[in-house]
Steps between C-alpha positions, in 0.01 A plus 500: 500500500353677828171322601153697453337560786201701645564807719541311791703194460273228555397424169707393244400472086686201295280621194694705248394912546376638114548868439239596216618823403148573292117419543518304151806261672296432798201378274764244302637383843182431649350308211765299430590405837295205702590647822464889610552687804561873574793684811453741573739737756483168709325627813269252573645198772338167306498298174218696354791654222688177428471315200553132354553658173571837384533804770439777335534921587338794341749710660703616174187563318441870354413733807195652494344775698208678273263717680152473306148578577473124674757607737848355473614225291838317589692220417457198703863503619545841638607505885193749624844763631475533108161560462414697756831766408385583187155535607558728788735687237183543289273593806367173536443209753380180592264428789708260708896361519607187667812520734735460223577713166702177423223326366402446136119654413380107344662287763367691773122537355519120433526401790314750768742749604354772701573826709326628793217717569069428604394647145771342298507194270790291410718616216372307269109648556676788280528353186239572276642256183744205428649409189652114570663222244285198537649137475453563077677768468220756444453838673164551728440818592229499796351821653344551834084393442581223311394149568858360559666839652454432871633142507779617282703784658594305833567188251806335701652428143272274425323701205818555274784789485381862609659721247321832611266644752312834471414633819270787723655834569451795679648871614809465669515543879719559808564253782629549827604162645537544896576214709384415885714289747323336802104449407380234726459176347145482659400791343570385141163286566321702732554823300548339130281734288644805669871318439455459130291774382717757672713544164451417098694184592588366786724189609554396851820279611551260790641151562178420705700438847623898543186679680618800285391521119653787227290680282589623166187766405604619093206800527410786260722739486342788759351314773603584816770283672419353865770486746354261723214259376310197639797473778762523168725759476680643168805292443838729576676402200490307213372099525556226283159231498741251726619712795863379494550621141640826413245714282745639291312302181146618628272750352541852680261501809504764757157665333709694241302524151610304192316363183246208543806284308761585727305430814240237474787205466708412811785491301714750292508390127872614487629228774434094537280525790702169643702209417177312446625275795164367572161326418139660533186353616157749412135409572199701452204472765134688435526845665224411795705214588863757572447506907446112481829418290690784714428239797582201329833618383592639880434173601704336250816778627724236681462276177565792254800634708780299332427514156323858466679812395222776540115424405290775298159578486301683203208558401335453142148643360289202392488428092369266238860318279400128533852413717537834689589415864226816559251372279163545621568590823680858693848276645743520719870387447706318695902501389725310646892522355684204675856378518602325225504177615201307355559199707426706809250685326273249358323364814419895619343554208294196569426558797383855398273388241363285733416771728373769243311275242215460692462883481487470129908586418602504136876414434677745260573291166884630482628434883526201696181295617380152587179481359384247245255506210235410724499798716610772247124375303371575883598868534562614144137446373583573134750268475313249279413756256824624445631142441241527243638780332834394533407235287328721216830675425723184607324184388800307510700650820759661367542718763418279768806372749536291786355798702172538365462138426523461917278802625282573172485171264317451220109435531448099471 
């Protein structure tokens, strides 16, 4: 029998996969069953998935997609390329994508998946109501201004099994995504606030040693297209995010217009966007601190060098969900997609945290990190009161793993 594995190859899951095929059969399994955790498409790069009992997807569950007057309601293990098809079909949209259609709509809200752009939240500041299975069994349907809603959307598992999320909506509209070659790196802190509010989302590339950074601008269809900006210049064909890659899996660029859907992700739903030869590295850093961390990381080049494929940077509108890498605060991102070799990658990533946690950097829960218990208290600040409410629906940590019993255990 082939060997489950995440999208990228470093994980692997001895636990046996269940297939509920109805919401009913996910109750039984969960209630009977001492140990629960959820896959989902496998894109995150640490244990936060596996289980020492039952692994469990929601992938075969009845699709839904049901436009209402609470926006849309989905079920939990739709990729968003699903989603957001049939709601540009019925004039619809979402306010933000991440850089993959890949992704399913639960796994990514659980654990702080975001796009790009000064006004935007992370994906999961959409959703508007959850409907989980708790460690009995039982449905709990939680909507946005109740008590437990904010700790329980970006919920790293630890609540139970999504089985639906209702989310915002709004009008459909165009993007044009144009991309610029040859920004100097000094101007991506110098000029920051002109860099990312130039465009409804922006994301910026380097590998922190080249003095030239590319800019991907995704703007409103309409607004006028600049040949030559902040010493950039419009790219003269088609990039990929790492320079040596051909493009032919991104999203079209060159400023032609194209639904929100088929231009805010990096990556055409129709085509793997790579072998998932890799492992990724993300922290999140308040948005005063961005020129500071710029100069950390250009420091850090020679050390990065061997291990780093390219290095992103996003920004994310602050919000209130408990766990949220954003919460609180407006935040920049820092990506970083290394080789996959984790023995080479380990000590830069410790040496990075080093260097940015002192400017307040939040690891992403899904990717690969060094911090311990300790710290993630330090710069999550709600972290005790969602252990809290992990406990209300799980009393006797069912869904807890080896993962969250490391970086969020139990209250003594």
């Amino acid at each position: 029998m082939t060997q489950l594995t995440n999208w990228a190859g470093n994980i692997s899951f001895e636990s046996p996969l269940e297939r509920p095929a109805s919401v009913p059969e996910l109750q039984e399994l969960v209630a009977r069953n001492e140990k629960v955790r959820v896959l989902g498409t496998g894109h995150s790069f640490n244990r936060i998935a596996d289980s020492t009992g039952t692994l469990v997807t929601v992938a075969d569950l009845p699709k839904v997609i049901e436009v209402g007057d609470g926006g849309v309601t989905v079920s939990a293990g739709l990729r968003y390329g699903e989603i957001t098809a049939a709601l540009q079909s019925r004039g619809l949209a979402l306010h933000n994508l991440g850089s993959l259609p890949h992704i399913s709509v639960a796994g990514a809200c659980s654990t702080g998946t975001h796009g790009s752009g000064d006004t935007n939240g992370p994906l999961a500041d959409a959703v508007n109501a959850i409907t989980f299975v708790d460690a009995s069994g039982e449905l709990v349907t939680l909507t946005r201004g109740d008590a437990d809603f904010a700790g329980s959307i970006i919920s790293v598992g630890a609540l139970g099994v999504t089985v639906s999320l209702t989310l915002d909506v709004q009008p459909s509209y165009e993007i044009s995504q144009v991309v610029y070659d040859g920004l100097p790196v000094d101007r991506l802190g110098s000029d920051f606030a002109e860099v990312m509010g130039s465009a409804y989302s922006v994301s910026a590339f380097t590998d922190w040693v080249d003095p030239d950074v590319m800019v991907w601008r995704k703007q409103r269809a309409g607004a006028p297209i600049e040949p030559d900006w902040l010493g950039a210049h419009v790219a003269d064909g088609a990039r990929h995010p790492i320079k040596t890659m051909p493009a032919d899996y991104a999203t079209q660029q060159g400023g032609v217009p194209g639904p929100w859907n088929e231009r805010l992700p990096h990556f055409r739903l129709e085509f793997t966007p790579s072998n998932g030869d890799e492992l990724q590295s993300e922290y999140f850093v308040p948005r005063a601190k961005a020129a500071e961390s710029f100069e950390v990381l250009r420091a850090l080049g020679n050390q990065l060098a061997p291990v780093i494929q390219v290095s992103e940077v996003r920004t994310i509108a602050a919000d209130e969900l408990w766990l949220s890498p954003s919460q609180g605060r407006d935040t920049v991102a820092l990506h970083f997609t290394w080789i996959q070799d984790e023995a080479a990658v380990r000590p830069v990533v410790l040496a990075l945290e080093e260097a940015l946690n002192p400017l307040g950097a939040r690891p992403h829960w899904g990717k690969v990190f060094a911090a311990d218990a300790a710290y993630l208290r330090s710069c999550y600040p709600k972290v005790a009161d969602f252990i809290d409410l992990a406990a209300k629906y799980d009393p006797n940590g069912k869904f807890r793993n080896p993962y969250l019993d490391t970086y969020l255990p139990a209250q003594a």
